[in-house]
N, C-alpha and C positions, 0 to 999 in steps of 0.2 A: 676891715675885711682884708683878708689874706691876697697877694697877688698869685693868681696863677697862669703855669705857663702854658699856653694852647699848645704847644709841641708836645705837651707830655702826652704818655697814651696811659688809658685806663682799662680794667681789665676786670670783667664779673667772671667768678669760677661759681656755678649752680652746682651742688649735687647732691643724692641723696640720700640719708644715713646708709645707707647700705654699699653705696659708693657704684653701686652698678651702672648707673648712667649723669654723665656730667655732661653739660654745655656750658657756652658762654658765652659773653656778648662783649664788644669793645674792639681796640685798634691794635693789630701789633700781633693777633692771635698766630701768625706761624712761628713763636719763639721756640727755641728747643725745651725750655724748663715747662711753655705750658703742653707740648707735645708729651713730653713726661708725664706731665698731672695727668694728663686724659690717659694715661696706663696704668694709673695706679687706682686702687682703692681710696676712698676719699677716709677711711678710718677701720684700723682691723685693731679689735681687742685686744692689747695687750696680755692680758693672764688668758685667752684663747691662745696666742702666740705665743705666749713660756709654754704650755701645756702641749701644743700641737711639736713643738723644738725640743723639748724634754722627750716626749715619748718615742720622736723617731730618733733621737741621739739614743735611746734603748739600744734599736737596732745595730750601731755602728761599736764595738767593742773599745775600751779603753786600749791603747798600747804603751808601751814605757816612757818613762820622760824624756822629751825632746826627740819623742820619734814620727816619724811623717805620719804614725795613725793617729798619734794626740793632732796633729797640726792637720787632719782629715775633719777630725771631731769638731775643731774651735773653727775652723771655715767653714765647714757645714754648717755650723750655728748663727753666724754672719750673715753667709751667702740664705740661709733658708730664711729667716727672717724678713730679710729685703722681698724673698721670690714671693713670700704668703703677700704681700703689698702688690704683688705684681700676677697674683691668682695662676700661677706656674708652680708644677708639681715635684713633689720629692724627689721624683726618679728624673727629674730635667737637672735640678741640681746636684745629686752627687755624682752623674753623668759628666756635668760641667767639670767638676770637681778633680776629679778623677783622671779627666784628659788632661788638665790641665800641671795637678803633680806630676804624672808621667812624662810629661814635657821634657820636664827637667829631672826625674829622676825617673829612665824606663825601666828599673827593674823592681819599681812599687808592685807589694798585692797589696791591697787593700780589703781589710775585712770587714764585711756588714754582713747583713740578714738577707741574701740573695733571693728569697721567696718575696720579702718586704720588698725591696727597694725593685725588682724585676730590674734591673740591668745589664 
């Protein structure tokens, strides 16, 4: 038999397909990774997520190469992905987005589908 060490701590993550409510039982529960888990979805469909990320990149127009609307589009795409995991909406993230290029370059417009995106 194995030796094991009673300092370790053990950790049950419960949840259920739908991811809507998680608990758990064990030692150690204020870590930050599992603070994390209890935010996220315990599993979001991938081909829902190409599909959901496709049709709002519709919204957001191609621009030239290497220009900050491509590099609007490819973070959006990043950035949205992660938010569908974390049940946070389109208009939270290209909000994010958008303050965030302007940061560094204030004289961005950015174009999307202002009716879609309402921001």
């Amino acid at each position: 038999m194995a030796h094991v060490d009673p300092a370790m701590h053990y950790v049950l993550i419960v949840s259920s397909r739908s991811g809507r409510k998680a608990w758990s039982r064990g030692v150690g529960l204020d870590t930050p990774a599992l603070s994390e888990l209890r935010q996220r979805h315990a599993h979001v469909d991938r081909g829902y997520m190409n599909r959901t990320v496709s049709w709002e990149l519709k919204h957001i127009p191609k621009g030239e190469r290497g220009s900050l609307q491509n590099f609007l589009r490819l973070s959006y795409n990043a950035l949205r992905r992660r938010y569908l995991t974390l049940n946070r909406s389109r208009h939270e993230t290209l909000r994010e987005l958008v303050d965030k290029i302007r940061k560094a370059h204030p004289d961005f417009n950015p174009e999307y589908d202002k009716e879609y995106f309402r921001v």
